[in-house]
MARBA-3410 file (N, C-alpha, C, O; in Angstrom, 1 decimal):
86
-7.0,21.6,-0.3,-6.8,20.2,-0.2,-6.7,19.8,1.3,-6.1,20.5,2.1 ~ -7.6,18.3,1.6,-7.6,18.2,3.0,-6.4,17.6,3.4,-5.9,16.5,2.9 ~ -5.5,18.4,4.7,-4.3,17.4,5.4,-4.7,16.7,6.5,-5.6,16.9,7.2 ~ -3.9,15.9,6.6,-4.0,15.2,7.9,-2.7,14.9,8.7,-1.7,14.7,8.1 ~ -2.8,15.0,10.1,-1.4,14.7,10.9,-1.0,13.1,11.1,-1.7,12.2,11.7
0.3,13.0,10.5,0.4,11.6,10.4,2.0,11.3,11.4,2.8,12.1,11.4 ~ 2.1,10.3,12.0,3.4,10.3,12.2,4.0,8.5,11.7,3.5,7.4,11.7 ~ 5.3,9.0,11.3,5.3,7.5,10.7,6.7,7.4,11.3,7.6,8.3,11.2 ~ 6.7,5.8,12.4,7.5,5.5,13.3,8.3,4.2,12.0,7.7,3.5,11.2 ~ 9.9,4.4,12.1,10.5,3.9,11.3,11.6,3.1,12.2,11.8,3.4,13.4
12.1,2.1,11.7,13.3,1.3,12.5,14.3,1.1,11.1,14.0,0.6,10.0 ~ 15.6,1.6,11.7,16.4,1.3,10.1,17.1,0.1,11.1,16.9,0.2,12.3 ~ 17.8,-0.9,10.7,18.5,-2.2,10.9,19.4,-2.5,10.1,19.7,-3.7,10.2 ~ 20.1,-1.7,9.2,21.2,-1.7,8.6,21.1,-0.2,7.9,20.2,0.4,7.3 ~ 22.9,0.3,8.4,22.8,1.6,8.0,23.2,1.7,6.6,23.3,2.9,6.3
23.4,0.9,5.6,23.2,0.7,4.5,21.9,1.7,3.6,22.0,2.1,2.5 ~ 20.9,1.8,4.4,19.8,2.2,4.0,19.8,3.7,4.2,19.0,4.4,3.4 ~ 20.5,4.5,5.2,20.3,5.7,5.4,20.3,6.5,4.6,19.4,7.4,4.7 ~ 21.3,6.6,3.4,21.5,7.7,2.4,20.0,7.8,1.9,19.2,8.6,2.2 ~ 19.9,6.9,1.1,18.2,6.7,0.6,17.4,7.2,1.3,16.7,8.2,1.0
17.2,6.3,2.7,16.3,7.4,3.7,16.0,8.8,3.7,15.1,9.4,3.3 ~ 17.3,9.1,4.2,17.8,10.7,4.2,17.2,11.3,3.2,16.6,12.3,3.4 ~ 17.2,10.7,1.7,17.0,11.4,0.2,15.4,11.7,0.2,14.8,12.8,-0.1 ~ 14.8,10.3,0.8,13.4,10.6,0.6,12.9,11.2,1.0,11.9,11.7,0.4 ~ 13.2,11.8,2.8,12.6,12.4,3.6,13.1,13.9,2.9,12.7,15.0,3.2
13.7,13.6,2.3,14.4,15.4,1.9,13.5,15.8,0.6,13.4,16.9,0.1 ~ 13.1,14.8,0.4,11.7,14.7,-0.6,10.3,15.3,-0.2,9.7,16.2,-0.7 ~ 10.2,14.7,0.6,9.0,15.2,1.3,9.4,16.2,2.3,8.8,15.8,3.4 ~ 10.1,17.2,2.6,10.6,18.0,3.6,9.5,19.4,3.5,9.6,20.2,4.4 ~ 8.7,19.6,2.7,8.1,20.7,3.0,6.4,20.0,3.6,5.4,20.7,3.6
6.5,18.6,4.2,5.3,18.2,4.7,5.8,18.1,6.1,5.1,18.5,7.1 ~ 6.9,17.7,6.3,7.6,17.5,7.7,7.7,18.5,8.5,8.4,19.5,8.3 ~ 7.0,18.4,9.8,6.5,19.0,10.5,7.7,18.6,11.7,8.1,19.6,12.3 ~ 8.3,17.3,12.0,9.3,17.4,12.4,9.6,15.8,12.9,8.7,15.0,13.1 ~ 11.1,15.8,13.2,11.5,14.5,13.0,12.6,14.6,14.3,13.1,15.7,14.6
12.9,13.5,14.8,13.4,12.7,16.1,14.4,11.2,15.6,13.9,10.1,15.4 ~ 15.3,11.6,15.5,16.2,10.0,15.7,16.9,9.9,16.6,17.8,10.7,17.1 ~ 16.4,8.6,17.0,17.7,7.6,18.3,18.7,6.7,17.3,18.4,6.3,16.2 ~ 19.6,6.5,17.8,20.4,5.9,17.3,20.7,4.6,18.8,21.5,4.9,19.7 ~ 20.2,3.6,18.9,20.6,2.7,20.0,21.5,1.5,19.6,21.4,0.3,19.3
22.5,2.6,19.8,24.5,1.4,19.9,23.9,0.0,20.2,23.9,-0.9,19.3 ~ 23.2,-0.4,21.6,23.3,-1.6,21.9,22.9,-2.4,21.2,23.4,-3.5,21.4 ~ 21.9,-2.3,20.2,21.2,-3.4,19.5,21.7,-3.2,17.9,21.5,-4.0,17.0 ~ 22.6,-1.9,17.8,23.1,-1.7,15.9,21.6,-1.0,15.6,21.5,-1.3,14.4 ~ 20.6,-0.4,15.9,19.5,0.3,15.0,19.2,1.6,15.4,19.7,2.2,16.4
18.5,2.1,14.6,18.3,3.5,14.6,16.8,3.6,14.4,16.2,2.9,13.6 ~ 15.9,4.6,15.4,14.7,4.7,15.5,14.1,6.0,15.6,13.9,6.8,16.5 ~ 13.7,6.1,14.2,13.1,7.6,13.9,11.8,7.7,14.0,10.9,6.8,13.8 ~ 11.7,9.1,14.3,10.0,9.4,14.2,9.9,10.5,13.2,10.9,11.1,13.0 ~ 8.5,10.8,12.5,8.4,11.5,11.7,7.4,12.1,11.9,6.4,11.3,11.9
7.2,13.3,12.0,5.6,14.0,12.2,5.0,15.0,11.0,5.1,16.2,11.1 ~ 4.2,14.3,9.9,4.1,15.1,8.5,2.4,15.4,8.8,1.5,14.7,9.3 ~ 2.5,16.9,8.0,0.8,17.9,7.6,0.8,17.4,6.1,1.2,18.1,5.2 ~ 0.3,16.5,6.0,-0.3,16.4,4.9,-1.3,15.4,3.5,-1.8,14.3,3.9 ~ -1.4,15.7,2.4,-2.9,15.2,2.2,-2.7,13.4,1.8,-1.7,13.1,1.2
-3.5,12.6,2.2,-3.5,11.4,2.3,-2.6,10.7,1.4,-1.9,9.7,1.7 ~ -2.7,11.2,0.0,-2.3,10.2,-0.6,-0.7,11.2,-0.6,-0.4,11.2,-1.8 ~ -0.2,11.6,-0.1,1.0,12.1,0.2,2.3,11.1,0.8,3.4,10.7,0.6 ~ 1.0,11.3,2.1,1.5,10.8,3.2,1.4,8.8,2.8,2.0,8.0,3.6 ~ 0.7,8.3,1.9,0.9,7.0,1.5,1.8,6.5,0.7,2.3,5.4,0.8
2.1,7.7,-0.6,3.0,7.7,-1.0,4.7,8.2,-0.3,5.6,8.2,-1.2 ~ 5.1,8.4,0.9,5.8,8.8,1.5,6.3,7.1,2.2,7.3,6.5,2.0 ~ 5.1,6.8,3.1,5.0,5.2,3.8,5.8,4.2,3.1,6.6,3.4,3.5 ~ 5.1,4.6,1.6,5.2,3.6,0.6,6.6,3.2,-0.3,7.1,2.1,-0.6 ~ 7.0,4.6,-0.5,8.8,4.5,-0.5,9.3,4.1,0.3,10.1,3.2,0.0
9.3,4.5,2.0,9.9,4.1,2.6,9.9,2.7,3.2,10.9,2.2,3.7 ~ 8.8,2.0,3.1,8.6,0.7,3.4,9.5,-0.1,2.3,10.2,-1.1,2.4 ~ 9.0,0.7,1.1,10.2,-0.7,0.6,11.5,-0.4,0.3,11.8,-0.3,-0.9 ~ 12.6,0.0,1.4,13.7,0.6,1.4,14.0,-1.0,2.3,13.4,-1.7,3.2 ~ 15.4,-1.3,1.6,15.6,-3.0,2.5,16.1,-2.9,3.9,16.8,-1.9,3.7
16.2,-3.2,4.9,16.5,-3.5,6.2,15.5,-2.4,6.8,16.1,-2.0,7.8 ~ 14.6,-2.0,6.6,13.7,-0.2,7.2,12.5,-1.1,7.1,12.1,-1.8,6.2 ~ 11.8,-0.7,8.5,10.9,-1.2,8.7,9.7,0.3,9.3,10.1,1.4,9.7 ~ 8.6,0.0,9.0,7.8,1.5,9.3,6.3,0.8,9.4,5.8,-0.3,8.9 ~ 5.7,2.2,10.3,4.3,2.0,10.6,4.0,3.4,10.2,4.9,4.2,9.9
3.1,3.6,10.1,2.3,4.9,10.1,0.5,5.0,10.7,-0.6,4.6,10.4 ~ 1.0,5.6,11.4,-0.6,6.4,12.3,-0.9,7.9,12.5,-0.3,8.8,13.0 ~ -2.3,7.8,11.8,-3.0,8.6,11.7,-3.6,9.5,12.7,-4.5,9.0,13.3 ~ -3.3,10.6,13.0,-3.7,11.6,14.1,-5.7,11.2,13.7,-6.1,10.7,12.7 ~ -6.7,11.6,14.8,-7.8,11.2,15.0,-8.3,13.1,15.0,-9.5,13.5,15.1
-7.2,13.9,14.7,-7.9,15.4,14.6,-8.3,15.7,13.5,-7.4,15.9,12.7 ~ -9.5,15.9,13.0,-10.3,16.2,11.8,-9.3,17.0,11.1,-8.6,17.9,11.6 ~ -9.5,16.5,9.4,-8.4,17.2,8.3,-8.6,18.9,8.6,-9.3,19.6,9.3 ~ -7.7,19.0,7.8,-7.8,20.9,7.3,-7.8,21.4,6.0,-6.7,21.2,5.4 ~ -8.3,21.8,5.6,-8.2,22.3,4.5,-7.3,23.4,4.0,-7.9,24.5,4.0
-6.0,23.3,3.5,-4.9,24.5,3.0,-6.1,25.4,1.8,-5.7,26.4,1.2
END
């Protein structure tokens, strides 16, 4: 199956949302290739990054939970390096 390198930049804005967060990404943890959070006091948000190997509709289904998680905002972009096939 073809993967692709995706990273999906997230902004949480109310920590209300984290457990959930936390749950999902622990969902998808064997695509996660690896992950980065700031937590910036000054503004109250937290800004994570996510770096996942894997196959498209994974990785949309992954976006797609997480986008509609309330106060979590996310982008996702696609690496430009040709898939692989596992």
């Amino acid at each position: 199956m073809d993967t692709r390198i995706a990273l999906i930049g997230i902004i949480v804005e109310n920590t209300d949302a984290v457990l959930e967060l936390n749950s999902i990404l622990h969902e998808y943890r064997m695509y996660i290739v690896g992950r980065m959070g700031i937590p910036y006091q000054k503004r109250k948000i937290s800004v994570i990054s996510v770096v996942v190997d894997a196959p498209n509709d994974v990785i949309s289904a992954l976006s797609g939970k997480l986008g509609m998680l309330p106060h979590v905002n996310i982008k996702t972009l696609y690496s430009k390096v040709p898939p692989t096939v596992e």
